[in-house]
ZAMI-112457 format. One record per residue (C-alpha): residue in three letters; y negated, z negated, x; residue number from 1. Coordinates in steps of 0.2 Angstrom, whole numbers, plus 5000, padded with zeros to 4 digits. Each point is the difference from the previous one (the first is absolute). Layout:
! residues N
+-----+------+------+------+-----+
|  aa |   c2 |   c3 |   c1 |   i |
+-----+------+------+------+-----+
| Ala |    Y |    Z |    X | NUM |
...
+-----+------+------+------+-----+
This chain:
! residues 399
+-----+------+------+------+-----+
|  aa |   c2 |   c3 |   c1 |   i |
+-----+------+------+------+-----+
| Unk | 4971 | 5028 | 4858 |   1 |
| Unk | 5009 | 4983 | 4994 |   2 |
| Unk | 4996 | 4985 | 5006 |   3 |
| Unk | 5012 | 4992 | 5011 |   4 |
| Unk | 5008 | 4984 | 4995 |   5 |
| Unk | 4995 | 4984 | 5003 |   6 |
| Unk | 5014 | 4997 | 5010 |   7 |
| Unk | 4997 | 5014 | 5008 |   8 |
| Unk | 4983 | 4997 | 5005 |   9 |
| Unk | 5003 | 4984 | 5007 |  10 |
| Unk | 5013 | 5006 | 5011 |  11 |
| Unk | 4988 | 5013 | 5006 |  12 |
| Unk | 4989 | 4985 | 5006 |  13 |
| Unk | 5014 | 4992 | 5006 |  14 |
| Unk | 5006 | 5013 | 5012 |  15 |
| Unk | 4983 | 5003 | 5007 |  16 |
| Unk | 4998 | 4982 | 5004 |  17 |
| Unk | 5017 | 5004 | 5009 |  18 |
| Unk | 4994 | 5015 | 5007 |  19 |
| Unk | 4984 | 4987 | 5008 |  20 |
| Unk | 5009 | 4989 | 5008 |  21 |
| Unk | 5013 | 5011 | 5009 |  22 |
| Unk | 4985 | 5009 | 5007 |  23 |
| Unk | 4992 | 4983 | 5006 |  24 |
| Unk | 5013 | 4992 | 5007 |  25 |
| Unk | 5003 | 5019 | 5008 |  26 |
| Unk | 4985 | 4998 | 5008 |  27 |
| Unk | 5001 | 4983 | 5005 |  28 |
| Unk | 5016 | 5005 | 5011 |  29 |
| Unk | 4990 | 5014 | 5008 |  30 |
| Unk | 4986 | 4991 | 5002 |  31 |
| Unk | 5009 | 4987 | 5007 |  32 |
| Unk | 5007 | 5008 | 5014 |  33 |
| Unk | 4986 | 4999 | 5014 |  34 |
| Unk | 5001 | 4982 | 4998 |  35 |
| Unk | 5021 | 5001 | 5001 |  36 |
| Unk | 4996 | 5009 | 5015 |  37 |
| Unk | 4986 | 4987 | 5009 |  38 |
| Unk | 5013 | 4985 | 4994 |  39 |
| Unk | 5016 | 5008 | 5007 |  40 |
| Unk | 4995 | 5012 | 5015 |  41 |
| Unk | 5007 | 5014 | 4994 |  42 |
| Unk | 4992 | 5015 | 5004 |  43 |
| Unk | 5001 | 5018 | 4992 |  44 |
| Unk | 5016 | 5004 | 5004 |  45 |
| Unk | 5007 | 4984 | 4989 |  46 |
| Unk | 4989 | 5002 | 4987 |  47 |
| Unk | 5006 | 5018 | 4998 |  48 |
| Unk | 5017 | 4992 | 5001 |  49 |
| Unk | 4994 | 4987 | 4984 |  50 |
| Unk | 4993 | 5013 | 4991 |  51 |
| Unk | 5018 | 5013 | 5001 |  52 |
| Unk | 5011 | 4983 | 4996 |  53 |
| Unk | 4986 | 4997 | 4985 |  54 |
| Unk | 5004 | 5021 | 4994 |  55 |
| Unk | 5019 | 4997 | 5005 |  56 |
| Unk | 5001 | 4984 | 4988 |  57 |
| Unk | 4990 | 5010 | 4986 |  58 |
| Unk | 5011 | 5012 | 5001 |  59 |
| Unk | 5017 | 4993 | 5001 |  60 |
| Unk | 4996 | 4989 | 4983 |  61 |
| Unk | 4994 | 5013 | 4991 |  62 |
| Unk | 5015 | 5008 | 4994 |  63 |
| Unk | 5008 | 4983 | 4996 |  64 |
| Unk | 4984 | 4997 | 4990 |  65 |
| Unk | 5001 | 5015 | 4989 |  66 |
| Unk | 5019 | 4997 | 4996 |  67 |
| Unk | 4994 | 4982 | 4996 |  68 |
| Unk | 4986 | 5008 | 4987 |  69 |
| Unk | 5010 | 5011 | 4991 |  70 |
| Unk | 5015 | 4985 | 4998 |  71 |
| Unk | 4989 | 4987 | 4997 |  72 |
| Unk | 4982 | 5008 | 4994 |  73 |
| Unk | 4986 | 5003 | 5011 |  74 |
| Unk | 4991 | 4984 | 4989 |  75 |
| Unk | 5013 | 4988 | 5008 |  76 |
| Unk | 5001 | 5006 | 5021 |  77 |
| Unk | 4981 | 5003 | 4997 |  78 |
| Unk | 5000 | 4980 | 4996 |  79 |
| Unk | 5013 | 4994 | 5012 |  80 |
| Unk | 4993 | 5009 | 5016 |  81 |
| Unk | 4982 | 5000 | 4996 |  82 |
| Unk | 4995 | 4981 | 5006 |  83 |
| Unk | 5016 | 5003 | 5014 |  84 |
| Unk | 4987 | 5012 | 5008 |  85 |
| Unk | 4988 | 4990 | 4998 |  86 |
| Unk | 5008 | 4988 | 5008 |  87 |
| Unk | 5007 | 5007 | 5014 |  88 |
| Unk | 4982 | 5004 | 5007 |  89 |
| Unk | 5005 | 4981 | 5008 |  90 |
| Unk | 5015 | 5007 | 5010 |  91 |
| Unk | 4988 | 5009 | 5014 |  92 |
| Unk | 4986 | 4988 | 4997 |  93 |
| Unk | 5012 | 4986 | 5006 |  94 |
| Unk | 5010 | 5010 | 5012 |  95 |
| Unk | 4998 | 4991 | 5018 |  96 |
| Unk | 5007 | 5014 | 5009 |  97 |
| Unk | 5003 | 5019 | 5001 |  98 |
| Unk | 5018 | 5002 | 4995 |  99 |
| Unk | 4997 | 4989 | 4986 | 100 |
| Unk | 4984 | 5010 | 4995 | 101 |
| Unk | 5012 | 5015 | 4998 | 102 |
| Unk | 5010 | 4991 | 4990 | 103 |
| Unk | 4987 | 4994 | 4987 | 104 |
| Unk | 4991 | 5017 | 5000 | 105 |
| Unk | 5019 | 5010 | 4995 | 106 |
| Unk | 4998 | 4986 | 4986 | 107 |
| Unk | 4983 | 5003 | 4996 | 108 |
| Unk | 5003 | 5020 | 5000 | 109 |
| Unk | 5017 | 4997 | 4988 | 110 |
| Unk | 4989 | 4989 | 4991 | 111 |
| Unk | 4984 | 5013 | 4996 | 112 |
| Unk | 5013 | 5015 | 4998 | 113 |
| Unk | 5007 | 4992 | 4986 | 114 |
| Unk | 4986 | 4993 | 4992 | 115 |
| Unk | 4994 | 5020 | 5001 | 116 |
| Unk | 5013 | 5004 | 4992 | 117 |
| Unk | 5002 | 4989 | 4986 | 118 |
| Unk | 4981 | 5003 | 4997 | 119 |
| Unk | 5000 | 5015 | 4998 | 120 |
| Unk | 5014 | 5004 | 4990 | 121 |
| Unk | 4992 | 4987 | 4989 | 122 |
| Unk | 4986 | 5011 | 5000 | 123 |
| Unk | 5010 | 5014 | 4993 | 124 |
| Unk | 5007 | 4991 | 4986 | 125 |
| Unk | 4982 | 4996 | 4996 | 126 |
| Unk | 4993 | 5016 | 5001 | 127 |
| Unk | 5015 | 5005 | 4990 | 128 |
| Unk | 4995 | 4989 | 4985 | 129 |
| Unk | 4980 | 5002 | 5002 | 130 |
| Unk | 4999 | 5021 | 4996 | 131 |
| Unk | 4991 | 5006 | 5013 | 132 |
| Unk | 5000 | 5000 | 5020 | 133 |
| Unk | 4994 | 4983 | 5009 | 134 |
| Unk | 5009 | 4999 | 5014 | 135 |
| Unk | 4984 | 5006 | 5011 | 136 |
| Unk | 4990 | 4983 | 4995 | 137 |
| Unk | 5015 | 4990 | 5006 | 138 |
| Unk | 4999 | 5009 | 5018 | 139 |
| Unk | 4981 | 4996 | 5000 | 140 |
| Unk | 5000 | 4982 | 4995 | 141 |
| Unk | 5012 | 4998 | 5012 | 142 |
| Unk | 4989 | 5006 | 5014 | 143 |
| Unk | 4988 | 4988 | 4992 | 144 |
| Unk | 5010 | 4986 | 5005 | 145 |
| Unk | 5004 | 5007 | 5017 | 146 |
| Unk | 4980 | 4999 | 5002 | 147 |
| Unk | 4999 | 4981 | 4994 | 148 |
| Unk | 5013 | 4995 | 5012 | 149 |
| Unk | 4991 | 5010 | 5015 | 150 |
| Unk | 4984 | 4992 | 4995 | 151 |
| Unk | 5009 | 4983 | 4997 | 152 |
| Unk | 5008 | 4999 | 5018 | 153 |
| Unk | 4982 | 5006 | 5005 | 154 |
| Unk | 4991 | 4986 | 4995 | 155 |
| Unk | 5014 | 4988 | 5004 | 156 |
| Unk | 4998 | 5006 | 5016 | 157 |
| Unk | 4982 | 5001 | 5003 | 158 |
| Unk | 4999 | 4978 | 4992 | 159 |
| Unk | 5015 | 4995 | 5014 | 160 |
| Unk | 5014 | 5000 | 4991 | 161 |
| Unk | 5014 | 5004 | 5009 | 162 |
| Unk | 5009 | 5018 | 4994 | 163 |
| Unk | 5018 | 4989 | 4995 | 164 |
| Unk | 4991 | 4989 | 4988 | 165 |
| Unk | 4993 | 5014 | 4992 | 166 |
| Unk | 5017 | 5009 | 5001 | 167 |
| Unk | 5008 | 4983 | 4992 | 168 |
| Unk | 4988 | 4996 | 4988 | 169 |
| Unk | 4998 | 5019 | 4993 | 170 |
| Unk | 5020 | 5000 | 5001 | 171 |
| Unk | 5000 | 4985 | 4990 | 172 |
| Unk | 4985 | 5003 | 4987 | 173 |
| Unk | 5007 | 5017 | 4996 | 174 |
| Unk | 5018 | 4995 | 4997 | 175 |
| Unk | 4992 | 4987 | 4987 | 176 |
| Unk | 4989 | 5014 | 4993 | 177 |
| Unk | 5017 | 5012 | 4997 | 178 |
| Unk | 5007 | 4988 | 4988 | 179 |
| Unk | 4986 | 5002 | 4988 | 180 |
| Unk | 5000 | 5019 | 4995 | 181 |
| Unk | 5021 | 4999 | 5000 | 182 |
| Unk | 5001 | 4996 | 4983 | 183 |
| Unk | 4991 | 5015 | 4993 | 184 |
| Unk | 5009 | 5013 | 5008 | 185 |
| Unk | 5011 | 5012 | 4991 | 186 |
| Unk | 5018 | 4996 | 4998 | 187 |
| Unk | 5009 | 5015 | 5001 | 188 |
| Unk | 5002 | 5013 | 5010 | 189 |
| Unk | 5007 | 5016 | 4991 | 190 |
| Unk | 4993 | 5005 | 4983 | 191 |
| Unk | 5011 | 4992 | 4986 | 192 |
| Unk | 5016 | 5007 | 4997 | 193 |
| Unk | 4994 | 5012 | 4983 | 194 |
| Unk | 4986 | 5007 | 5010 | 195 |
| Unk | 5013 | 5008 | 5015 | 196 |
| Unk | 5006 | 5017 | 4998 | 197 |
| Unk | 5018 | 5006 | 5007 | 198 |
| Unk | 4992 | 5004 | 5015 | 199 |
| Unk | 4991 | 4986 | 5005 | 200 |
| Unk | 5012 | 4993 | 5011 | 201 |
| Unk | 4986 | 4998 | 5017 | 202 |
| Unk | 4993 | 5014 | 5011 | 203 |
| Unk | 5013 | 5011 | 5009 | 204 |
| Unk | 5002 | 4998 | 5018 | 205 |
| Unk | 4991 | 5016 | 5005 | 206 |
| Unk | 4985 | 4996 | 4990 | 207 |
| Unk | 4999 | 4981 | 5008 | 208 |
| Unk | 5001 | 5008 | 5017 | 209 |
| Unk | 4987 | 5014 | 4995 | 210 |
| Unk | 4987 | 4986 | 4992 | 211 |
| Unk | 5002 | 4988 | 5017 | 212 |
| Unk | 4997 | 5017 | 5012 | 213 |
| Unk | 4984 | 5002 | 4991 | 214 |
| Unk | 4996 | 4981 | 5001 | 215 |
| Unk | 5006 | 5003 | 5018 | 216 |
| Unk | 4983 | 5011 | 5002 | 217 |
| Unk | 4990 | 4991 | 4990 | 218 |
| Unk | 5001 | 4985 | 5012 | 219 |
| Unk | 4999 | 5010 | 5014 | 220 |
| Unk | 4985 | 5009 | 4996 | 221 |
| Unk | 4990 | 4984 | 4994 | 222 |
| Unk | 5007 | 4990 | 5013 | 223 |
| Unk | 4991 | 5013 | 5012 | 224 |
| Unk | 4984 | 4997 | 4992 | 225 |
| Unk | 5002 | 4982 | 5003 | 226 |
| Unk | 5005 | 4999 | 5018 | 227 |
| Unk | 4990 | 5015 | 5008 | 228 |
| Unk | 4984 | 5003 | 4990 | 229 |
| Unk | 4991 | 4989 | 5010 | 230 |
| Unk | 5007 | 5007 | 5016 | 231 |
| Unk | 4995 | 5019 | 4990 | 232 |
| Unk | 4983 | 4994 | 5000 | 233 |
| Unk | 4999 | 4993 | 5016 | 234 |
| Unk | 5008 | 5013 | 5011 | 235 |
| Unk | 4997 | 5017 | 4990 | 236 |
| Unk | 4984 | 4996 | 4990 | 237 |
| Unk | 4991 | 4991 | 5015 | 238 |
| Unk | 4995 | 4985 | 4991 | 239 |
| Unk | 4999 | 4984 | 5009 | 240 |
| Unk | 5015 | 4985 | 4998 | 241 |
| Unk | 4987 | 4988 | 4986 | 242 |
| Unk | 4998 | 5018 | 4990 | 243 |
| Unk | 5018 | 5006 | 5002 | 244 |
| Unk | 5006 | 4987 | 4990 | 245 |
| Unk | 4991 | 5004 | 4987 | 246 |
| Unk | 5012 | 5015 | 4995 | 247 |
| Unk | 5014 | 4985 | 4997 | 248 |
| Unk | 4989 | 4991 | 4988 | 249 |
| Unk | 4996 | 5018 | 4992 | 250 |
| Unk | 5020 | 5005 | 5000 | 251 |
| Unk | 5003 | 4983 | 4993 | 252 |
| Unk | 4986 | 5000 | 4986 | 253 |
| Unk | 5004 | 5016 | 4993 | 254 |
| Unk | 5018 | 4997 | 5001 | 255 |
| Unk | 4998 | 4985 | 4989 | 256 |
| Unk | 4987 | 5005 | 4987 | 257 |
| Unk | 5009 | 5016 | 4996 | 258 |
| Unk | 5016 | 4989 | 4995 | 259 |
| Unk | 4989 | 4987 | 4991 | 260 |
| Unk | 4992 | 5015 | 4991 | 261 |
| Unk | 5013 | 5015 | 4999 | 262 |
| Unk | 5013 | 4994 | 4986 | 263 |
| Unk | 4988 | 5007 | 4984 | 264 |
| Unk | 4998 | 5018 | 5009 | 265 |
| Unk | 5019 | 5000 | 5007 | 266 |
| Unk | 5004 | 4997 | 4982 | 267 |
| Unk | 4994 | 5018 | 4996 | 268 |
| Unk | 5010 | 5010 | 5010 | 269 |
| Unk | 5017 | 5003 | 5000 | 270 |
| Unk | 5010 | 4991 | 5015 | 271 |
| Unk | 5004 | 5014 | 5010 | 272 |
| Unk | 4985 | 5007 | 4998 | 273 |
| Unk | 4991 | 4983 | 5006 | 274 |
| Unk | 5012 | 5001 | 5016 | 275 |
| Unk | 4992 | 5017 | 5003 | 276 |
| Unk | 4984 | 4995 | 4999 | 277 |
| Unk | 5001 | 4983 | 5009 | 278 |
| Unk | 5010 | 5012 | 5013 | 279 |
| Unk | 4985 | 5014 | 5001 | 280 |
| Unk | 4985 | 4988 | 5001 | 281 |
| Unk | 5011 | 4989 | 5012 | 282 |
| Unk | 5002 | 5015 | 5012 | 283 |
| Unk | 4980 | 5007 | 4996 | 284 |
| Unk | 4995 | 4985 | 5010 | 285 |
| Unk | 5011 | 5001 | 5014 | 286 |
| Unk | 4992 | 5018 | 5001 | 287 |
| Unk | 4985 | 4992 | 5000 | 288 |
| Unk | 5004 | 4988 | 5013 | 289 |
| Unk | 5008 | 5013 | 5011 | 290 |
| Unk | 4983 | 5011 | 4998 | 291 |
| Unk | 4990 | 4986 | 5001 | 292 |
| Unk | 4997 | 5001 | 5020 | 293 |
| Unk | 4994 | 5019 | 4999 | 294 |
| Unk | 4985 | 4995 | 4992 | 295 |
| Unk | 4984 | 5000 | 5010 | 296 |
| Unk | 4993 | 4986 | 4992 | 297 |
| Unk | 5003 | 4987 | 4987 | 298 |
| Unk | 5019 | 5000 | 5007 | 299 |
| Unk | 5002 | 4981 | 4995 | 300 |
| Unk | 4994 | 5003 | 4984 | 301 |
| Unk | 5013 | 5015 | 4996 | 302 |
| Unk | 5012 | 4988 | 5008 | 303 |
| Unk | 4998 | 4986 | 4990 | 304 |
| Unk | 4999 | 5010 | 4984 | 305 |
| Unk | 5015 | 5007 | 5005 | 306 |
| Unk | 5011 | 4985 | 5003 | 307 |
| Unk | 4992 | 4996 | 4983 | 308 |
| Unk | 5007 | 5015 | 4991 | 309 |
| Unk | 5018 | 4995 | 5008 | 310 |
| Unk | 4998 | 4982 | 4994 | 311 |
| Unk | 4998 | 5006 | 4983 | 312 |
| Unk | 5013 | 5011 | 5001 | 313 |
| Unk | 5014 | 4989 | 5005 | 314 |
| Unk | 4994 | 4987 | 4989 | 315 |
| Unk | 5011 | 5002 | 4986 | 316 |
| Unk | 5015 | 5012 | 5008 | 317 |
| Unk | 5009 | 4982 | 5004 | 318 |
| Unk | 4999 | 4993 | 4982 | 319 |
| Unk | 5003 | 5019 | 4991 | 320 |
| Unk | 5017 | 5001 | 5008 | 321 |
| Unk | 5003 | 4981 | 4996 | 322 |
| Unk | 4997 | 5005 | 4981 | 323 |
| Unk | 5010 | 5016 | 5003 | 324 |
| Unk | 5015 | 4987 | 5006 | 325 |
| Unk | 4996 | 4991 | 4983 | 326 |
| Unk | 5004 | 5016 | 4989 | 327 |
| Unk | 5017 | 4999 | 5007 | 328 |
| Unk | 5009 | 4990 | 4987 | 329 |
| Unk | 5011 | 4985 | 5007 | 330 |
| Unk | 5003 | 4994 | 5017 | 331 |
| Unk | 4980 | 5000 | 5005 | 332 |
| Unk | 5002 | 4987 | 5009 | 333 |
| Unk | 5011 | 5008 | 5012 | 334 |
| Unk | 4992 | 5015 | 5001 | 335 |
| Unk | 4984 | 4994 | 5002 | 336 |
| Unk | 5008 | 4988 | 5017 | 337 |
| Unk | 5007 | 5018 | 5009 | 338 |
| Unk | 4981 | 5008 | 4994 | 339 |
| Unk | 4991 | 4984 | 5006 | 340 |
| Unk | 5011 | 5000 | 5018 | 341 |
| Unk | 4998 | 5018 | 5003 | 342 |
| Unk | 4981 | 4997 | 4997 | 343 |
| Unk | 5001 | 4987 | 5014 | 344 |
| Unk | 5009 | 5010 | 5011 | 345 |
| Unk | 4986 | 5012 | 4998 | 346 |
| Unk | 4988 | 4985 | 5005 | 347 |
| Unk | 5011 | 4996 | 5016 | 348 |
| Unk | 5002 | 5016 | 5007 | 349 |
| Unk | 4980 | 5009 | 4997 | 350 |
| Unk | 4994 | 4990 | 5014 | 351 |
| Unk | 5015 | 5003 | 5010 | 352 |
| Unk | 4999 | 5021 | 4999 | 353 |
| Unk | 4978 | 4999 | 5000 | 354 |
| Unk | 4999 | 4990 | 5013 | 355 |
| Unk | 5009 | 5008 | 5011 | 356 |
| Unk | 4996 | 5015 | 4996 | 357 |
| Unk | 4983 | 4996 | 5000 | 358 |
| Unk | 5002 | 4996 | 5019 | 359 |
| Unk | 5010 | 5016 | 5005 | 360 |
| Unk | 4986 | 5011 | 4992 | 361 |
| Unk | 4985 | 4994 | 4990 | 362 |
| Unk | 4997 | 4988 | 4986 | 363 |
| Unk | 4992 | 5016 | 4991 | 364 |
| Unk | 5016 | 5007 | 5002 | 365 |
| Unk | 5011 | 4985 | 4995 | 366 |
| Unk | 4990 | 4999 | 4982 | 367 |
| Unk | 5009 | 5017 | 4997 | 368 |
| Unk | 5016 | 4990 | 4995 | 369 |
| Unk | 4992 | 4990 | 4986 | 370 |
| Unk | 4991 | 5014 | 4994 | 371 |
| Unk | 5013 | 5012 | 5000 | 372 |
| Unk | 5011 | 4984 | 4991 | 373 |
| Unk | 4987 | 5000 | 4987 | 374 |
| Unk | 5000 | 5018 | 4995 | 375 |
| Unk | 5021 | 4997 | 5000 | 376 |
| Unk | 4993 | 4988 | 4987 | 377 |
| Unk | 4993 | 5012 | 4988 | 378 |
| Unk | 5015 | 5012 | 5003 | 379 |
| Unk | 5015 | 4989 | 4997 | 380 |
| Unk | 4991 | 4982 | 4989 | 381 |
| Unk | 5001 | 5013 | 4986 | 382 |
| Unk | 5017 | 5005 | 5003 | 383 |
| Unk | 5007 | 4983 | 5003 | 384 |
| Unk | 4992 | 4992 | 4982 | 385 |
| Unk | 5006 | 5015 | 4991 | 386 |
| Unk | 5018 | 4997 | 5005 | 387 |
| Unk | 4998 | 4980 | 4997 | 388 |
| Unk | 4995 | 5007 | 4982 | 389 |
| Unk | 5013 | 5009 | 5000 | 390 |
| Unk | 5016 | 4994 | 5009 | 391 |
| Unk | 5001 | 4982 | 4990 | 392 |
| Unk | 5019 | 5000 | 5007 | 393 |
| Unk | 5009 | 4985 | 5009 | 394 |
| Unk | 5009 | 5014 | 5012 | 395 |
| Unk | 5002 | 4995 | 5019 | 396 |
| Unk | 5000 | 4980 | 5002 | 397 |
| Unk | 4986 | 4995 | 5011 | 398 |
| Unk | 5007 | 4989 | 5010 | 399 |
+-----+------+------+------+-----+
């Protein structure tokens, strides 16, 4: 294989210093919100409340932040709105009352979704340039970050500092941090103009909606495994609440090691035969999951190595169907924005059809959902990256 370009290279660097400091400053806002909630009184009805105004401003900027890529290249929002979501970390951090905290956290959430964007569809363009799929290691390194801002709001926390001087000085320190990778990043956005075939005019309609159904799933199924292995462990394996936890950390690990580690073998395969891998393991360990209380003995250990198998699973469907959207020809950045808000709706709306059901029947019964949307995974992720392949057509406007 040819070596990338230096150019090329450094912007890979570049991007995953990005990739870092979205994924701290991420975690500083979550981390952040049991001391948002101590300071203001709000309770867990507000916070909900913050949280759905953080998704609602993700999602309504989104959108505008794709239309902005493909316009102006993803190199120029990615710089613009980078160190403006650092920043607005300050708005709830500062916010002396609960109206106002709305306000800031629609910001924040605008903010971030645009900054997901842009990354991300500076991610493609690199992955574009570099020959082979990196996308994974981004995803990774951006969990990476979100643990080095759990840890610093931790330790901030543990020496006496209060959790809004740790929000504004994070806020503040990574805005200043943006600015130095923004002059390696790639400045295009589309493939240079003797390189695009007739038919290269962005990703039909159908294709977007089909790619962002099975991000959709994606997110739901790993968003599962985040909220409610614990509560797996706890209520269907019998472990006790200190050991429970443990099946987070072991979600959380695998997830992240398999994207740090994936790219070489997903290289290998062709897409949609990586979709239907990703897809079969993915639903393997929800089976396993689902078995996991029949056993006589050792039923927290099958359990853990279940949620394990789903972690590595899911790992890389996300950043396969971002690459998919990158084989699109033009207008990726839009693309990717309706992909990327489907794939949030997906994160909104798994808690609210688990939980529930979870309560009306059994949380053993509620896991079907994601297990099932993982085998829908291996069904339709192959379908949807052929016709990306495929339909390279600007047919139906997206908006």
């Amino acid at each position: 294989m040819t070596r990338p370009a230096p150019a090329v290279l450094h912007a890979r660097m570049a991007v995953l210093a990005v990739f870092w400091l979205s994924g701290l400053i991420c975690a500083v806002w979550s981390a952040s919100l049991p001391s948002l909630n101590a300071r203001l009184h709000l309770g867990e009805g507000r916070i909900g409340l913050v949280l759905l105004l953080t998704a609602c401003g993700s999602m309504a900027c989104m959108p505008v932040a794709g239309r902005l890529a493909d316009a102006r290249s993803s190199r120029t929002v990615l710089r613009a709105v980078a160190p403006v979501a650092a920043l607005a970390l300050l708005g709830p951090a500062l916010a002396p009352s609960f109206p106002l905290l709305l306000a800031a956290a629609f910001v924040l959430g605008g903010a971030l979704g645009s900054l997901d964007v842009a990354m991300n569809a500076q991610a493609v363009e690199v992955e574009a340039r570099y020959g082979r799929p990196i996308m994974s290691v981004f995803h990774g390194v951006w969990s990476l970050g979100g643990v080095a801002g759990g840890l610093t709001l931790t330790v901030g926390l543990h020496l006496d500092v209060s959790g809004a001087a740790l929000m504004i000085g994070a806020g503040l320190l990574a805005a200043v941090a943006f600015l130095l990778p923004g002059r390696h990043l790639l400045t295009g956005s589309t493939p240079p103009q003797e390189e695009r075939t007739p038919a290269s005019g962005g990703l039909a309609t159908s294709a977007v909606l089909l790619l962002g159904l099975v991000a959709l799933a994606g997110f739901v199924s790993e968003g599962a495994g985040y909220s409610w292995a614990s509560l797996h462990a706890q209520e269907m394996l019998g472990a006790d609440p200190a050991t429970a936890s443990f099946a987070y950390t072991v979600f959380a690990a695998a997830l992240t090691v398999t994207r740090l580690s994936a790219d070489r073998l997903r290289s290998r395969f062709a897409p949609a035969s990586w979709l239907r891998l990703a897809g079969s393991v993915a639903a393997l360990g929800y089976a396993v999951v689902l078995a996991a209380p029949l056993f006589p003995a050792g039923r927290l250990a099958v359990g853990l190595a279940g949620w394990a198998v789903v972690a590595a699973g899911l790992a890389t469907v996300v950043p396969a169907i971002f690459s998919a959207v990158g084989e699109g020809g033009e207008n990726v950045g839009r693309a990717l924005s309706w992909v990327t808000t489907m794939a949030y709706a997906g994160q909104l709306g798994g808690p609210a059809v688990i939980g529930p059901l979870a309560g009306a029947t059994s949380l053993g019964v509620a896991l079907l959902v994601p297990g099932l949307l993982a085998a829908a995974i291996a069904v339709a992720g192959p379908a949807a990256v052929r016709r990306a392949a495929r339909r390279r057509l600007a047919s139906a406007p997206l908006g």
